[in-house]
BALOBA-1460 file (C-alpha; in Angstrom, 3 decimals):
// residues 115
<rec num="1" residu="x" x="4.695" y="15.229" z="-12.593"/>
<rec num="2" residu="x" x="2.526" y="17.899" z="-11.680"/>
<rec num="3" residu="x" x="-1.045" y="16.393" z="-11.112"/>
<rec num="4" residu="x" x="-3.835" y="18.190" z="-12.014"/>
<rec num="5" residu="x" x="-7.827" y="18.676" z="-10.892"/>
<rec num="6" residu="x" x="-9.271" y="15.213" z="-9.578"/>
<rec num="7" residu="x" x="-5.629" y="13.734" z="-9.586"/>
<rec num="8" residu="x" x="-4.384" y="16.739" z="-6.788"/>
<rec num="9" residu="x" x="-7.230" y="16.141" z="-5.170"/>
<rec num="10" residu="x" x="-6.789" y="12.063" z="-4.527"/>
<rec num="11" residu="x" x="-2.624" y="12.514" z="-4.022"/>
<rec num="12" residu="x" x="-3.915" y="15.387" z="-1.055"/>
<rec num="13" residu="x" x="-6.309" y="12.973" z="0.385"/>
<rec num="14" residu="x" x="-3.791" y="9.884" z="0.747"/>
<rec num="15" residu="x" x="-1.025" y="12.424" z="2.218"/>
<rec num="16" residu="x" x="-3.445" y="13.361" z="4.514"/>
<rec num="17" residu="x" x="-4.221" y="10.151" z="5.758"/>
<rec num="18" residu="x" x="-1.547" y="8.250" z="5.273"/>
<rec num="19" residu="x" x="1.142" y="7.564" z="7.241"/>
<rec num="20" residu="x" x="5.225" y="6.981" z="7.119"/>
<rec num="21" residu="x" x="6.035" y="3.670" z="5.718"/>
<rec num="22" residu="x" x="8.944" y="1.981" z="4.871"/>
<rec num="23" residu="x" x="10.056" y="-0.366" z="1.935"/>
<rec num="24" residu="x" x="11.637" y="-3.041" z="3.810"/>
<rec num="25" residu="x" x="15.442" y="-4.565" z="2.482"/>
<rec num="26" residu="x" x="16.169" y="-0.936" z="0.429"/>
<rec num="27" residu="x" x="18.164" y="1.834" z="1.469"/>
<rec num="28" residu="x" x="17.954" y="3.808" z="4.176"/>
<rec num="29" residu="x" x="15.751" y="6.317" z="2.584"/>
<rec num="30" residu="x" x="13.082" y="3.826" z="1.141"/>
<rec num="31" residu="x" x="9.934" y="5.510" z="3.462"/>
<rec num="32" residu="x" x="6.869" y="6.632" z="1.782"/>
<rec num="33" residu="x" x="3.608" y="7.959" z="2.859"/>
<rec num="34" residu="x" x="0.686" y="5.173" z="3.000"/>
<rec num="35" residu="x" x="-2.842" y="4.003" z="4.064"/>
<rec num="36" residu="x" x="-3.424" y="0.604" z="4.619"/>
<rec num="37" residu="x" x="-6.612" y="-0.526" z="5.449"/>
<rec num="38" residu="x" x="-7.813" y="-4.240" z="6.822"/>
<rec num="39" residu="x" x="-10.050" y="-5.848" z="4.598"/>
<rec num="40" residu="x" x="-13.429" y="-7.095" z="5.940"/>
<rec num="41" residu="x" x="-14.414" y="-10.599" z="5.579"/>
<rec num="42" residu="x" x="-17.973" y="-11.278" z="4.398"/>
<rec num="43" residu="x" x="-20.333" y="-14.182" z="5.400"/>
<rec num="44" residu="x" x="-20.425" y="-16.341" z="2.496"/>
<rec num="45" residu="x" x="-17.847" y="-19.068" z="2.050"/>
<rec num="46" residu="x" x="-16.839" y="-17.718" z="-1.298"/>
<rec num="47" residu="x" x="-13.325" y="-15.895" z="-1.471"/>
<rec num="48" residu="x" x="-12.269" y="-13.147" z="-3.500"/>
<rec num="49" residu="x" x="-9.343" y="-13.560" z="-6.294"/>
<rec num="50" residu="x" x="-6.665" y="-12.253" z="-3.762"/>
<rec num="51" residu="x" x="-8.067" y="-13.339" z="-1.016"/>
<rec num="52" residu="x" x="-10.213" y="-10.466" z="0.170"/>
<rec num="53" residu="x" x="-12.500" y="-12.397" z="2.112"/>
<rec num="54" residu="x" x="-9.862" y="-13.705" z="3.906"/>
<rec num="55" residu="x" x="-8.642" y="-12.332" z="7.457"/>
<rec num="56" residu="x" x="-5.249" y="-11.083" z="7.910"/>
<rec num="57" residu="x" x="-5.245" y="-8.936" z="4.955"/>
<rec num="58" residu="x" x="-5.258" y="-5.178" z="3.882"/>
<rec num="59" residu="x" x="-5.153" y="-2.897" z="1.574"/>
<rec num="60" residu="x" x="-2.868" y="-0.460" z="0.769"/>
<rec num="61" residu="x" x="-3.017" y="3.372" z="-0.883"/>
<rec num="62" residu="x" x="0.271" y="5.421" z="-1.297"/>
<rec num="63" residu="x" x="0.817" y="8.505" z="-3.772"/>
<rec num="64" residu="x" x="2.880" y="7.578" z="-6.772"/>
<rec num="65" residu="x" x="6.482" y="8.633" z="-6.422"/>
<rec num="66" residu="x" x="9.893" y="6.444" z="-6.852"/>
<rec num="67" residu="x" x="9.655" y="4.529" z="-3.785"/>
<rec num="68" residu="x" x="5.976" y="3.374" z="-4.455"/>
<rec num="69" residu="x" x="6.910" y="2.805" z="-8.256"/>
<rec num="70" residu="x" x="9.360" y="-0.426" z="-6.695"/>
<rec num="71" residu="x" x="6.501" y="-2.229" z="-4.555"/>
<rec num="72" residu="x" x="5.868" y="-5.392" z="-6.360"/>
<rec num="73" residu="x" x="4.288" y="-8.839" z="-5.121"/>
<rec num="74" residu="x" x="6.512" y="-10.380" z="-2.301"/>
<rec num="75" residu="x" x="8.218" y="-6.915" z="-1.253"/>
<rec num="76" residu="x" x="7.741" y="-6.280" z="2.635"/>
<rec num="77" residu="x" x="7.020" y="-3.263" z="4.171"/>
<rec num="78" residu="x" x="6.358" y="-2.109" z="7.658"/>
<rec num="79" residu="x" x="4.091" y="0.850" z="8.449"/>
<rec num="80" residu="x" x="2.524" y="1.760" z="12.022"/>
<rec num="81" residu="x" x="4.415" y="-0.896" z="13.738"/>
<rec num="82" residu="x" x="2.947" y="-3.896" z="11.787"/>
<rec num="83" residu="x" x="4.686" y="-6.035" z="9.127"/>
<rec num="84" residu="x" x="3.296" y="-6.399" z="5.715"/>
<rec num="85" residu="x" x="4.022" y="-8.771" z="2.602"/>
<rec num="86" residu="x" x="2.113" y="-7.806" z="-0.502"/>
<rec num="87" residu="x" x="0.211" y="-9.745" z="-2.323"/>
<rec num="88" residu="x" x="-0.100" y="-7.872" z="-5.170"/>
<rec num="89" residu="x" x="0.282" y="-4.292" z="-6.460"/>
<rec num="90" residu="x" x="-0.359" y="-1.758" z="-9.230"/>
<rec num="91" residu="x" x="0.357" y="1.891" z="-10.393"/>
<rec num="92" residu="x" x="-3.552" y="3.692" z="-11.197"/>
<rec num="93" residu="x" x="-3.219" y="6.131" z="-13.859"/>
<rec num="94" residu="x" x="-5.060" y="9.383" z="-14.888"/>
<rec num="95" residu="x" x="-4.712" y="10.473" z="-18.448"/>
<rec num="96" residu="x" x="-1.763" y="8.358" z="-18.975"/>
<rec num="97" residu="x" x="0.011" y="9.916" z="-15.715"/>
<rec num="98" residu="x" x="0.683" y="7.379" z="-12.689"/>
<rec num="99" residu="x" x="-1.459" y="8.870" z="-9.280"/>
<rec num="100" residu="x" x="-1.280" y="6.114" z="-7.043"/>
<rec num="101" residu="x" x="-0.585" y="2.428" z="-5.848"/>
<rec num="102" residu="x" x="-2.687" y="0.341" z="-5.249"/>
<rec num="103" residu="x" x="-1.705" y="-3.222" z="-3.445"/>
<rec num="104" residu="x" x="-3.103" y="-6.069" z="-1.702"/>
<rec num="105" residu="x" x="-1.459" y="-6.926" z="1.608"/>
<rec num="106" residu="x" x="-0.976" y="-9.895" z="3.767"/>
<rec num="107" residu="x" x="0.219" y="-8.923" z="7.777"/>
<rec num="108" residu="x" x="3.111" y="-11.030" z="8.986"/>
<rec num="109" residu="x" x="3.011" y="-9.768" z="12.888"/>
<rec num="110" residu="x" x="4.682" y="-7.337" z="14.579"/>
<rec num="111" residu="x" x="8.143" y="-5.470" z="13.724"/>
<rec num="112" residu="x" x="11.027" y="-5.545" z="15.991"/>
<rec num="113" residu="x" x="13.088" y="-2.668" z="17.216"/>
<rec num="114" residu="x" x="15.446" y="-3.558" z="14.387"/>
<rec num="115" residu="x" x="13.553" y="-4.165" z="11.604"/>
């Protein structure tokens, strides 16, 4: 895929923010390049269909490519030292072309050394 106008434009912006991450239980090679972001609670008691009002939750934003295209809900991934179980995630599309994934993330601590 070569991406095109707005679509270069968003895949340059999450390589340049993102970080290395890793798909975690795939081969050796299963890293990627990601930004996750906590999600802020708000003050009302009312919670969001994912749980985005909800502490202990992110988001996350990775360029399309085949690592990305195997997140699914329950895969675990680990990126900046912190362990991550998502919730649930989806390929965006522009003009029929996939750009990104998008996910919602729940933290599950810290990663070891070995992890």
């Amino acid at each position: 895929m070569r991406p095109f106008g707005a679509a270069r434009r968003i895949l340059h912006a999450l390589t340049r923010v993102g970080a290395p991450a890793r798909l975690m239980g795939e081969e050796e090679g299963a890293t990627f390049t990601a930004s996750i972001q906590p999600v802020r609670g708000r003050q009302t008691e009312r919670t969001g269909p994912w749980g985005i009002d909800r502490p202990g939750k992110a988001a996350l934003y990775a360029p399309w490519d085949s690592v990305t295209a195997r997140i699914q809900a329950g895969s675990r991934l680990c990126w900046q030292g912190r362990l991550y179980r998502v919730l649930q995630a989806q390929t965006l599309e522009l003009a029929g072309e996939p750009l990104y994934v998008w996910g919602m993330l729940e933290t599950e601590g810290e990663a070891q050394p070995w992890t």
